[in-house]
FINUDO-135317 format. One record per residue (C-alpha): x, y, z; residue number from 1; chain. Coordinates in Angstrom, 2 decimals, padded with zeros to 5 digits. Example, Ala and Ser with C-alpha at 12.3 -4.5 7.8 and 13.67 -1.06 7.14 Angstrom:
BEGIN
REC       X       Y       Z tormar sero
REC  012.30 -004.50  007.80      1    A
REC  013.67 -001.06  007.14      2    A
***
This chain:
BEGIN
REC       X       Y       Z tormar sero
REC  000.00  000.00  000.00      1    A
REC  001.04  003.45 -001.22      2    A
REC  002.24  005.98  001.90      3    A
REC -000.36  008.01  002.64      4    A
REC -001.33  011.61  004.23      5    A
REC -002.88  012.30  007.52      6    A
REC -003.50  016.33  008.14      7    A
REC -002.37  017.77  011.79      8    A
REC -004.83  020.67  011.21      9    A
REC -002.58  022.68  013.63     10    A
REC -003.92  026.28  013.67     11    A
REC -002.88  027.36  017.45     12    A
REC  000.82  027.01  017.62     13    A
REC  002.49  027.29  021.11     14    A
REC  004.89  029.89  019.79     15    A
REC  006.52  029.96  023.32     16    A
REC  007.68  026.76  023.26     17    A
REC  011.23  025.82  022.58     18    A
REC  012.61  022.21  021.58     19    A
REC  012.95  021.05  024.73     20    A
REC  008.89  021.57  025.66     21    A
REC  008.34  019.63  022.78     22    A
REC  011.15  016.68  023.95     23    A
REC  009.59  017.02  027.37     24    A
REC  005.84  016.12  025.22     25    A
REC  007.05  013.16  024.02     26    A
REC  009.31  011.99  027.39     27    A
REC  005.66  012.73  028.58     28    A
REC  003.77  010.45  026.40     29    A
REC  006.35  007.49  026.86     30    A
REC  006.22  007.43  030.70     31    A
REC  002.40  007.31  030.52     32    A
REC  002.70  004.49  028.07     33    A
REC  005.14  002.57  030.59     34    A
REC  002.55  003.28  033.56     35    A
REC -000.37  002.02  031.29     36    A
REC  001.00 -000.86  029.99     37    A
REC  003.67 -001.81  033.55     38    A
REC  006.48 -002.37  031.01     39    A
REC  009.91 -001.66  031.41     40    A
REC  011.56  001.59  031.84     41    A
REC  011.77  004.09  028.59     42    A
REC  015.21  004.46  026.93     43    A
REC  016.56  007.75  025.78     44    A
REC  019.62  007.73  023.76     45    A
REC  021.75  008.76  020.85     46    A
REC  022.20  006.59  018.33     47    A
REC  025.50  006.53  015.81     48    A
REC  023.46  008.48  013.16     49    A
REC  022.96  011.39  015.84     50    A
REC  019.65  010.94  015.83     51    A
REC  018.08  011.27  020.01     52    A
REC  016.19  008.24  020.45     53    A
REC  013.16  008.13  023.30     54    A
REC  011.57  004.61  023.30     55    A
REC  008.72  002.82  025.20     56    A
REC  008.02 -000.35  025.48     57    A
REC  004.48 -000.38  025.49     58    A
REC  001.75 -001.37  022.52     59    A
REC  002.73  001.58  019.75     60    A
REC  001.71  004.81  018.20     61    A
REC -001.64  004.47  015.92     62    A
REC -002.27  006.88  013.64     63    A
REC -005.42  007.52  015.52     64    A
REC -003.22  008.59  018.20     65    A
REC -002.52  011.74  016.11     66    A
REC -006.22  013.02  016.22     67    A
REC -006.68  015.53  018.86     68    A
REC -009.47  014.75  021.89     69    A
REC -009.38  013.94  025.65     70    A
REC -007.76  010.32  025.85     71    A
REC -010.48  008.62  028.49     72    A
REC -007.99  005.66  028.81     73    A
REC -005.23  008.65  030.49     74    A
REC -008.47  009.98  031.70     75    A
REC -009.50  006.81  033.98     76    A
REC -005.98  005.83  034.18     77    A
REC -003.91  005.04  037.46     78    A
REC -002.44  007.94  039.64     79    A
REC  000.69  009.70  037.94     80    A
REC -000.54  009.66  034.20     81    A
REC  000.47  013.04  032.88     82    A
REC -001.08  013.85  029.41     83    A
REC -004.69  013.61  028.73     84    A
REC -005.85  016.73  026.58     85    A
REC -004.69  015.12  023.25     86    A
REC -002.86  018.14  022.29     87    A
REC  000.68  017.60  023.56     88    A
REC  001.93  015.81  020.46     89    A
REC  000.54  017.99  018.10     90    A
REC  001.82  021.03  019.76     91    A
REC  005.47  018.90  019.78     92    A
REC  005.21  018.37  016.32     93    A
REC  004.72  022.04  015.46     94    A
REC  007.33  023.08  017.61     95    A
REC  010.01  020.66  016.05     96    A
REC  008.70  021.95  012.45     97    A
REC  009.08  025.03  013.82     98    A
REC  012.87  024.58  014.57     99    A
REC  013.97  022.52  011.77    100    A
REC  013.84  019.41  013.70    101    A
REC  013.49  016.37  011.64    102    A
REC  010.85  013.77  013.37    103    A
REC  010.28  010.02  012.62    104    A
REC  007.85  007.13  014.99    105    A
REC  008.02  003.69  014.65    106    A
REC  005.77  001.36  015.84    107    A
REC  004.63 -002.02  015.27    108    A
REC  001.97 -000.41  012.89    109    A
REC  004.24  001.46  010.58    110    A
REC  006.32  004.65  010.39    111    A
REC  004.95  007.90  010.57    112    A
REC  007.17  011.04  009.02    113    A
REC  006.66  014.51  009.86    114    A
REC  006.71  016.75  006.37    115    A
REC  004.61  019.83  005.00    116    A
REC  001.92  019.06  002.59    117    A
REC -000.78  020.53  000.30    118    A
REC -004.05  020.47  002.67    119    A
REC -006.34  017.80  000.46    120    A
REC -009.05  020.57 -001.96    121    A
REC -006.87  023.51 -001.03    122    A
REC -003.48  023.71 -003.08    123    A
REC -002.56  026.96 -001.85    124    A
REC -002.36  026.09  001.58    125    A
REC  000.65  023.71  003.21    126    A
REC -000.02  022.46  006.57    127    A
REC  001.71  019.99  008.63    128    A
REC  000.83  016.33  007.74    129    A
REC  002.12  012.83  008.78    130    A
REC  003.27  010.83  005.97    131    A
REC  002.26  007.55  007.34    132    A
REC  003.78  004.04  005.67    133    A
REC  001.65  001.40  007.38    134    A
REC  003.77 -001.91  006.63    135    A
REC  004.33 -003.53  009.97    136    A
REC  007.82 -003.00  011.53    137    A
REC  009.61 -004.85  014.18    138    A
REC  009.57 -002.20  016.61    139    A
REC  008.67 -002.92  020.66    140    A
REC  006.60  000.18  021.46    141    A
REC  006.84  003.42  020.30    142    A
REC  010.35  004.85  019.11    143    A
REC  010.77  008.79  018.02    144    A
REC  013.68  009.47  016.57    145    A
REC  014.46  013.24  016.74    146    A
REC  017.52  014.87  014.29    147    A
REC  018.87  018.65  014.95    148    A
REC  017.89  018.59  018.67    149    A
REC  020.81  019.84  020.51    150    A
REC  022.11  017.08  023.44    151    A
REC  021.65  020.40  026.08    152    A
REC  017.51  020.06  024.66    153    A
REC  017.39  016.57  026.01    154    A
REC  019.30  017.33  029.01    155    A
REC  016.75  020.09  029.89    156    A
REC  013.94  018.19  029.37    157    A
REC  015.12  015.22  031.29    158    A
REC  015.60  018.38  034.31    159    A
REC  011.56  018.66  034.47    160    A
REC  011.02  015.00  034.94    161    A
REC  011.11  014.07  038.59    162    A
REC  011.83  010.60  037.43    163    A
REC  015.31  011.74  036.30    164    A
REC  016.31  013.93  039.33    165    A
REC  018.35  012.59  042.04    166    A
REC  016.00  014.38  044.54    167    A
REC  015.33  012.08  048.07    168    A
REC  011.61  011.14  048.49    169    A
REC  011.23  011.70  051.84    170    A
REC  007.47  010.37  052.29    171    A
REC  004.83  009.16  049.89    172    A
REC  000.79  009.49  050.94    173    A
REC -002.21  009.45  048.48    174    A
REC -001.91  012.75  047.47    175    A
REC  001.51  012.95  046.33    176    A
REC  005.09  012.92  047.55    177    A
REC  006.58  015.07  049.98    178    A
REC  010.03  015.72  048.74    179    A
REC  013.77  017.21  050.23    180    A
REC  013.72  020.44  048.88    181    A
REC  017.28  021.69  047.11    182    A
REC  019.30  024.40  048.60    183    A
REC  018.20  026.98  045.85    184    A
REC  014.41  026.60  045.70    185    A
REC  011.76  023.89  046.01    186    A
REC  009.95  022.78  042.80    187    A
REC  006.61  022.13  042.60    188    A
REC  005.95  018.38  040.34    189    A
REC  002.31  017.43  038.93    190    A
REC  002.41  013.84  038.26    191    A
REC  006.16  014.44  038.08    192    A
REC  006.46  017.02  035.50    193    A
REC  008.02  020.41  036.67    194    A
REC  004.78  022.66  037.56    195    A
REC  006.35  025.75  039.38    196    A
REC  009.44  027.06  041.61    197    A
REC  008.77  027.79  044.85    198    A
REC  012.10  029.64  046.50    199    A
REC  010.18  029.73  049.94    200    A
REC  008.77  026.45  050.39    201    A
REC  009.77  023.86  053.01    202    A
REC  009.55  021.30  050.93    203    A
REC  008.98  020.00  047.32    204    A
REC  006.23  017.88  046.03    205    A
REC  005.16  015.75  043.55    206    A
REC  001.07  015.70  043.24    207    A
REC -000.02  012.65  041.65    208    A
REC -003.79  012.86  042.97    209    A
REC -005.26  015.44  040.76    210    A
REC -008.37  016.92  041.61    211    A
REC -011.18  017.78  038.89    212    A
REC -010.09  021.60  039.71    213    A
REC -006.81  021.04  039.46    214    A
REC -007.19  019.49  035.83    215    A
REC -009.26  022.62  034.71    216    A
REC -006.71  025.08  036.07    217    A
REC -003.93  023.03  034.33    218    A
REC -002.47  024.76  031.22    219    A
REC -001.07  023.16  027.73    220    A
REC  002.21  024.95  028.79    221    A
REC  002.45  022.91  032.37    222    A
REC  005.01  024.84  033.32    223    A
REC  004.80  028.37  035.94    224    A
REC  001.53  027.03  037.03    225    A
REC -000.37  029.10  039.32    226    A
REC -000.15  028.89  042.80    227    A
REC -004.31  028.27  043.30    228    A
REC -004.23  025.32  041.45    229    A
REC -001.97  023.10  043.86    230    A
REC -002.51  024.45  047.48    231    A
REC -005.04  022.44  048.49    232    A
REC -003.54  019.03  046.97    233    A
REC  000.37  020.31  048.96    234    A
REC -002.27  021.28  052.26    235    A
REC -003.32  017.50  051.63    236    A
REC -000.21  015.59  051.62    237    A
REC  000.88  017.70  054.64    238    A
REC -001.76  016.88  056.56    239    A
REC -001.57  012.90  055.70    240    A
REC  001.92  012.77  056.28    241    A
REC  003.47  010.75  059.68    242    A
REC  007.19  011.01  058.96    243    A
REC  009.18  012.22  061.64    244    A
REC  011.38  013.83  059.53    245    A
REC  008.52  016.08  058.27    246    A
REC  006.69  016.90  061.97    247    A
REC  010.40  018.16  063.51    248    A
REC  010.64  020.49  060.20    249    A
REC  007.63  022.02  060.54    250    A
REC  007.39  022.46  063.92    251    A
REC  011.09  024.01  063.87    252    A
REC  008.75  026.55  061.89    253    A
REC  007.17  027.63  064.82    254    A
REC  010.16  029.51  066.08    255    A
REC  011.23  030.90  063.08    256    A
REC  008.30  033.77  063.29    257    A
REC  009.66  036.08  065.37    258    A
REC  012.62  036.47  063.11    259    A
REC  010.62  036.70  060.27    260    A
REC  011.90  033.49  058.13    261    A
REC  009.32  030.91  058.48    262    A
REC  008.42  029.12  055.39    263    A
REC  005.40  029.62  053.08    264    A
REC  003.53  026.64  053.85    265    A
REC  003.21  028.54  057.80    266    A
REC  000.98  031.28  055.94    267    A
REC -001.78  028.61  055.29    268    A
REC -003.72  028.31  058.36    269    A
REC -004.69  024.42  058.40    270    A
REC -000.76  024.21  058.07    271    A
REC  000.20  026.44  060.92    272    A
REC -002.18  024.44  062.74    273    A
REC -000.72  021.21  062.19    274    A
REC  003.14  022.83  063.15    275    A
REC  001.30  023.57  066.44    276    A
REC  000.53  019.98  067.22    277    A
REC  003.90  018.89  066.21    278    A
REC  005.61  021.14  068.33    279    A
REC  003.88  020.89  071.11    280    A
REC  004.02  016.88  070.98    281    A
REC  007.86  017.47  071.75    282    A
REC  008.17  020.78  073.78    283    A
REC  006.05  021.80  076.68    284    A
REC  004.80  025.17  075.33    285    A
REC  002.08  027.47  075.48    286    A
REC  000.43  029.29  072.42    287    A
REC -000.38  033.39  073.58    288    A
REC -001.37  036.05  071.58    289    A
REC  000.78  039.47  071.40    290    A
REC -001.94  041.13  073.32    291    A
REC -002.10  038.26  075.87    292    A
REC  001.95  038.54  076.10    293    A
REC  001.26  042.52  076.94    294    A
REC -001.43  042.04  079.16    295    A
REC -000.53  039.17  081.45    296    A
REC  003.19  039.55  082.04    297    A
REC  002.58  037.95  085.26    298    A
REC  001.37  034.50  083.64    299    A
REC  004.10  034.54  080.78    300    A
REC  006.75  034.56  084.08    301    A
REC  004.47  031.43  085.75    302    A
REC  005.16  029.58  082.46    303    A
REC  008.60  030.37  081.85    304    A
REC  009.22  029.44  085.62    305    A
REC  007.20  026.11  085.15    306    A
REC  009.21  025.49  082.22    307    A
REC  006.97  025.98  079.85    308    A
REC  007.73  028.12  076.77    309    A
REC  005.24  030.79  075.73    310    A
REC  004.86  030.75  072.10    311    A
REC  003.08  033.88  070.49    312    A
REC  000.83  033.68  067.59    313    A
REC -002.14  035.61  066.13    314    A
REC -005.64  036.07  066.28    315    A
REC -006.69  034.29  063.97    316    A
REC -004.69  031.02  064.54    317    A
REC -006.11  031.13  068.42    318    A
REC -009.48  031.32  067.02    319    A
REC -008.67  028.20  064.99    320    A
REC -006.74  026.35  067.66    321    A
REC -009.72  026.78  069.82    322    A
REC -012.48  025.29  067.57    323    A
REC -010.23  022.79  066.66    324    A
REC -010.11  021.41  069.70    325    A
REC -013.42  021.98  070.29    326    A
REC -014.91  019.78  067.82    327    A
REC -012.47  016.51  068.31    328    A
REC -009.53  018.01  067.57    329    A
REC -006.07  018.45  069.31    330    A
REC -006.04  020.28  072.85    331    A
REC -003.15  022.98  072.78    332    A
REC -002.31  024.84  075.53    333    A
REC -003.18  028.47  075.53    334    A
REC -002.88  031.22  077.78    335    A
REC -006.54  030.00  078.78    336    A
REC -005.49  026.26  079.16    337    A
REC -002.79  027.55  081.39    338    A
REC -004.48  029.23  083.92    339    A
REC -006.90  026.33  084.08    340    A
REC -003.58  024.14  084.89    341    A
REC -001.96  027.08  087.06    342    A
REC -005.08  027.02  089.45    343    A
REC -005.53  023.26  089.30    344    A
REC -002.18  022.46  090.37    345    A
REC -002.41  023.57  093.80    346    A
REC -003.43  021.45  096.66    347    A
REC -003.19  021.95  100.39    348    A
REC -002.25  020.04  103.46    349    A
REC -002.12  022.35  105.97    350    A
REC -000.81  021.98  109.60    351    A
REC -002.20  023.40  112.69    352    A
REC  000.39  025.74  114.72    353    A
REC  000.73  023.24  117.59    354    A
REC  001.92  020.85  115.28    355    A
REC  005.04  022.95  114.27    356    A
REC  008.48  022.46  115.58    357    A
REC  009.64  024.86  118.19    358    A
REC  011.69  026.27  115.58    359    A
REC  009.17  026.74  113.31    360    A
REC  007.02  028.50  115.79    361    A
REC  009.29  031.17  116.34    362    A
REC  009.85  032.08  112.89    363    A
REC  005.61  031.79  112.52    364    A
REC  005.42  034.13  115.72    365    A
REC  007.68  036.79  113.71    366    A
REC  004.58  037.52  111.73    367    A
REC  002.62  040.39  113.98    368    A
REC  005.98  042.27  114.22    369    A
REC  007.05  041.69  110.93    370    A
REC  003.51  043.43  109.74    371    A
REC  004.06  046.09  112.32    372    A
REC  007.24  047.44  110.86    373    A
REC  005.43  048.19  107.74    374    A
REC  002.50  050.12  109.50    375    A
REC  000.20  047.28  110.36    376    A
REC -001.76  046.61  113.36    377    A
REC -003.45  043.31  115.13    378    A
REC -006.57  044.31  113.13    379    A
REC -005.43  044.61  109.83    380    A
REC -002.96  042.00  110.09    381    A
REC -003.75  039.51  107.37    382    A
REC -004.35  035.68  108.65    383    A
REC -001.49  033.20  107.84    384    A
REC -001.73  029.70  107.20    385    A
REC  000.78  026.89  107.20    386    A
REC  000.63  023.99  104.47    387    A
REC  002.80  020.79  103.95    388    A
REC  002.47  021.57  100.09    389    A
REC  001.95  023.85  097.83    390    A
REC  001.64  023.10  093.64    391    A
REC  001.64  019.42  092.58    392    A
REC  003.44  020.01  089.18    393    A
REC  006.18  022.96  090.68    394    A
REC  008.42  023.26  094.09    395    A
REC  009.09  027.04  092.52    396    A
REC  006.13  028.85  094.88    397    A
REC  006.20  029.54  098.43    398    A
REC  003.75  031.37  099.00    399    A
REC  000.42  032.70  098.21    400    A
REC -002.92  034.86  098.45    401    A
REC -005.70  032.58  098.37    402    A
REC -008.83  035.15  097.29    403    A
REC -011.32  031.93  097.85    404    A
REC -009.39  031.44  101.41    405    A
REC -008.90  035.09  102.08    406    A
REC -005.92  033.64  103.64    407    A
REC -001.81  034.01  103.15    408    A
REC -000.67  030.14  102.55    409    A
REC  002.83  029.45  103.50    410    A
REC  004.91  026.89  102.29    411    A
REC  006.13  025.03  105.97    412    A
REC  009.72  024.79  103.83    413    A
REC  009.78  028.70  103.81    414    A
REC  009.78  028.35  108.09    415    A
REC  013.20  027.22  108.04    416    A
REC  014.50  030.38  106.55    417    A
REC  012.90  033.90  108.49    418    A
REC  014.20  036.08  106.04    419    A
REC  012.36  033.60  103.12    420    A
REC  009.08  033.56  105.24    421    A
REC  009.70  037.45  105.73    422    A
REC  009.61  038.33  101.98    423    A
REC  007.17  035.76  101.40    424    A
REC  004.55  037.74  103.75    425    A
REC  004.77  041.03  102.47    426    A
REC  004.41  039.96  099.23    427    A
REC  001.66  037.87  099.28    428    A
REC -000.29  040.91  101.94    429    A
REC  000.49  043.55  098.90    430    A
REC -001.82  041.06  096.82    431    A
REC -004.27  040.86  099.55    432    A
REC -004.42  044.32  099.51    433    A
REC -004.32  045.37  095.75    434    A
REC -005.66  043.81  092.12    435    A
REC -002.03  044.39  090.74    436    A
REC -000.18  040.88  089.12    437    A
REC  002.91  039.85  089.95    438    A
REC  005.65  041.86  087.51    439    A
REC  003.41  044.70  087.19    440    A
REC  004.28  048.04  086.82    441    A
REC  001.53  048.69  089.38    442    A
REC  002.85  045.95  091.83    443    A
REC  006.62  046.52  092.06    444    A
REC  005.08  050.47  093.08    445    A
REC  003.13  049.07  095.79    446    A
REC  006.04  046.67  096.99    447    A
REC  008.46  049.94  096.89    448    A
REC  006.38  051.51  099.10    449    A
REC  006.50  049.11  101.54    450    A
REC  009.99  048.47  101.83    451    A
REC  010.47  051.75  102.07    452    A
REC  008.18  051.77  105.38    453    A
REC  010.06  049.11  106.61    454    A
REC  013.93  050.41  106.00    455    A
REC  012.71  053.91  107.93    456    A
REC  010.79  051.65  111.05    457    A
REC  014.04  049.98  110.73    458    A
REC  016.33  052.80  111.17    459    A
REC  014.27  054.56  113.59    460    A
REC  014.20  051.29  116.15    461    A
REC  017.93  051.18  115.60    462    A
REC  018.32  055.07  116.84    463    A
REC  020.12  055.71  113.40    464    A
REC  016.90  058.07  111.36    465    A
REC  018.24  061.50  110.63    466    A
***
């Protein structure tokens, strides 16, 4: 049978595309022919005529296959398939023509040339055509041989294959891979074609789950993809990923605000969220708010004292945080969570008097004149009690105003030491007596005052005032 003439009809010509788009077309086609059919790996070579060879192993170009529609096999294929406009080829094929490059497929069902031909009725128009000689060949699959492609064109179009990169898969879920990032930038793969750079990502990734968005958003081009089409499918494999490796990263995030480096993946708030979980599975922390860290300086020093670390984030994540936990989700500790703790964590066993040691009683006895060298009398002379313990989770407090009590609560450690239980007492009265937290502008005033009181009733008893 005579060769015969199949017409490309290409109108729209990609006339951004260079050689290697069109190398990366056909790379593209070969892989999803090896997927399909589970056959071995594709070869890409030079043969000794200096033709670039790129070879499946699969069932064989058709000319059908050169018709442009939506390929339903690709369509309803496994994960990872790449092409499934029907366009790719076409749009290779004008790009080679385009630059001179001479193209030739072999397949089991012929060979199939790439020339410029009279379009059939219409002599004064040339249009590309495949010149298509259908005696069978000996051929495994589909071979393309490509002549005038330069070897830098293959090497470049190899680069947007993930399949060819050295890059370490660090964790695969059914969304996609989660990838170690290079020093320069992260890259951003769909189905393991280059999609985008990302310079301020944590990590790269490889989607392989598309979702029916994602395949309408998804350009001929493929490559500088927009950001909207893939943040949901990256926000997915982040949140089904359980390395280790991954959780420590992220959560190392957390720190990073505050110096203003933290990756891009922090800005998305179901991210953020999960970086709050991690850390606080390895740290004891507490998440406050900048207005919380302004307001309550005296609970930030509890938590550093309890040896917790305060960690401040926004508004909007607290909110989040908050309803998270509400509805099933992880309980984090917030400035709220805290106090709940704070409060809950002490428990008292208190002693009578008569069951102190003698020397225990004196130092208790100091009290009255202890009060009365700051101005106070019997009457206003705030009631002490004596406990065995203090907080269950901290040996840091010994001392404090009970408002439920209306009571001073002494640690019976503090007894042992008069100038402890001293300072302990006026302390814990200048709370009885004012609203004012602990490191408080308002307090240290307040605690001033009363020193002062007590270094001039000092000097006076000793004879020494001016």
């Amino acid at each position: 049978m005579p060769k015969r003439l199949f017409d490309l009809n290409i109108e729209d010509i990609l006339e951004n595309w260079e050689v290697y788009h069109a190398i990366r077309e056909i790379i593209s086609n070969a892989l999803d022919e090896q997927l399909l059919t589970s056959t071995s790996k594709i070869d890409i070579y030079k043969d000794d005529q200096g033709y670039w060879r790129i070879q499946d192993h699969g069932r064989g170009i058709k000319i059908e296959d050169f018709t442009m529609n939506e390929n339903t096999e690709k369509l309803n294929g496994p994960p990872g398939i790449i092409g499934t406009f029907g366009v790719g080829l076409k749009d290779a094929l004008a790009t080679f023509s385009r630059n001179n490059v001479k193209v030739c497929l072999s397949s089991p069902y012929g060979k199939f040339r790439l020339i410029e031909a009279k379009k059939h009725g219409f002599e004064n128009i040339t249009t590309l055509h495949i010149e298509y000689d259908d005696v069978p060949l000996d051929v495994i699959g589909t071979d393309v041989a490509l002549f005038g492609v330069k070897d830098e064109d293959i090497e470049k179009a190899k680069s947007l294959f993930l399949t060819f990169s050295p890059k370490k898969i660090i964790e695969t879920t059914q969304y996609g891979q989660v990838i170690e990032r290079e020093k320069e930038t992260a890259h951003i793969y769909i189905n393991g074609v280059l999609a985008n750079d990302e310079p301020n990502f944590l990590f790269s990734y490889n989607i392989n789950n598309l979702t029916d968005f994602m395949r309408k958003r998804l350009n001929r081009e493929k490559l500088n993809v927009g950001r909207a089409t893939y943040t949901d499918r990256i926000k997915s494999i982040l949140r089904a990923a359980t390395s280790k490796y991954i959780k420590d990263k992220l959560a190392l995030q957390v720190n990073y605000r505050t110096v203003g480096i933290q990756c891009e993946e922090m800005q998305w708030l179901e991210i953020s969220q999960l970086a709050f979980t991690y850390l606080s599975e390895g740290q004891q922390v507490a998440y406050i708010t900048e207005n919380e860290l302004s307001q309550r300086p005296e609970i930030i020093d509890n938590l550093r004292r309890d040896g917790i670390k305060p960690i401040v984030i926004n508004e909007i994540q607290k909110i989040k945080m908050i309803r998270e936990a509400e509805t099933g989700g992880p309980s984090l500790r917030t400035l709220q969570t805290y106090i709940k703790e704070y409060n809950r964590s002490f428990q008292y066993k208190f002693i009578s008097i008569e069951d102190l040691e003698d020397y225990e009683k004196r130092v208790y006895n100091l009290a009255p004149k202890i009060f009365n060298l700051i101005g106070l009398h019997d009457v206003s002379i705030p009631k002490i009690r004596i406990s065995e313990t203090m907080r269950l989770t901290s040996n840091n407090i010994n001392g404090i105003w009970d408002t439920q009590l209306n009571v001073i609560i002494i640690l019976r450690r503090s007894l042992k030491h008069p100038d402890e239980f001293a300072g302990t007492i006026i302390h814990e009265f200048i709370h009885s007596k004012t609203p004012f937290p602990d490191v408080s502008r308002e307090f240290e005033n307040e605690l001033t005052d009363y020193l002062g009181k007590l270094a001039i009733t000092a000097l006076r008893n000793s004879g020494e005032y001016l």
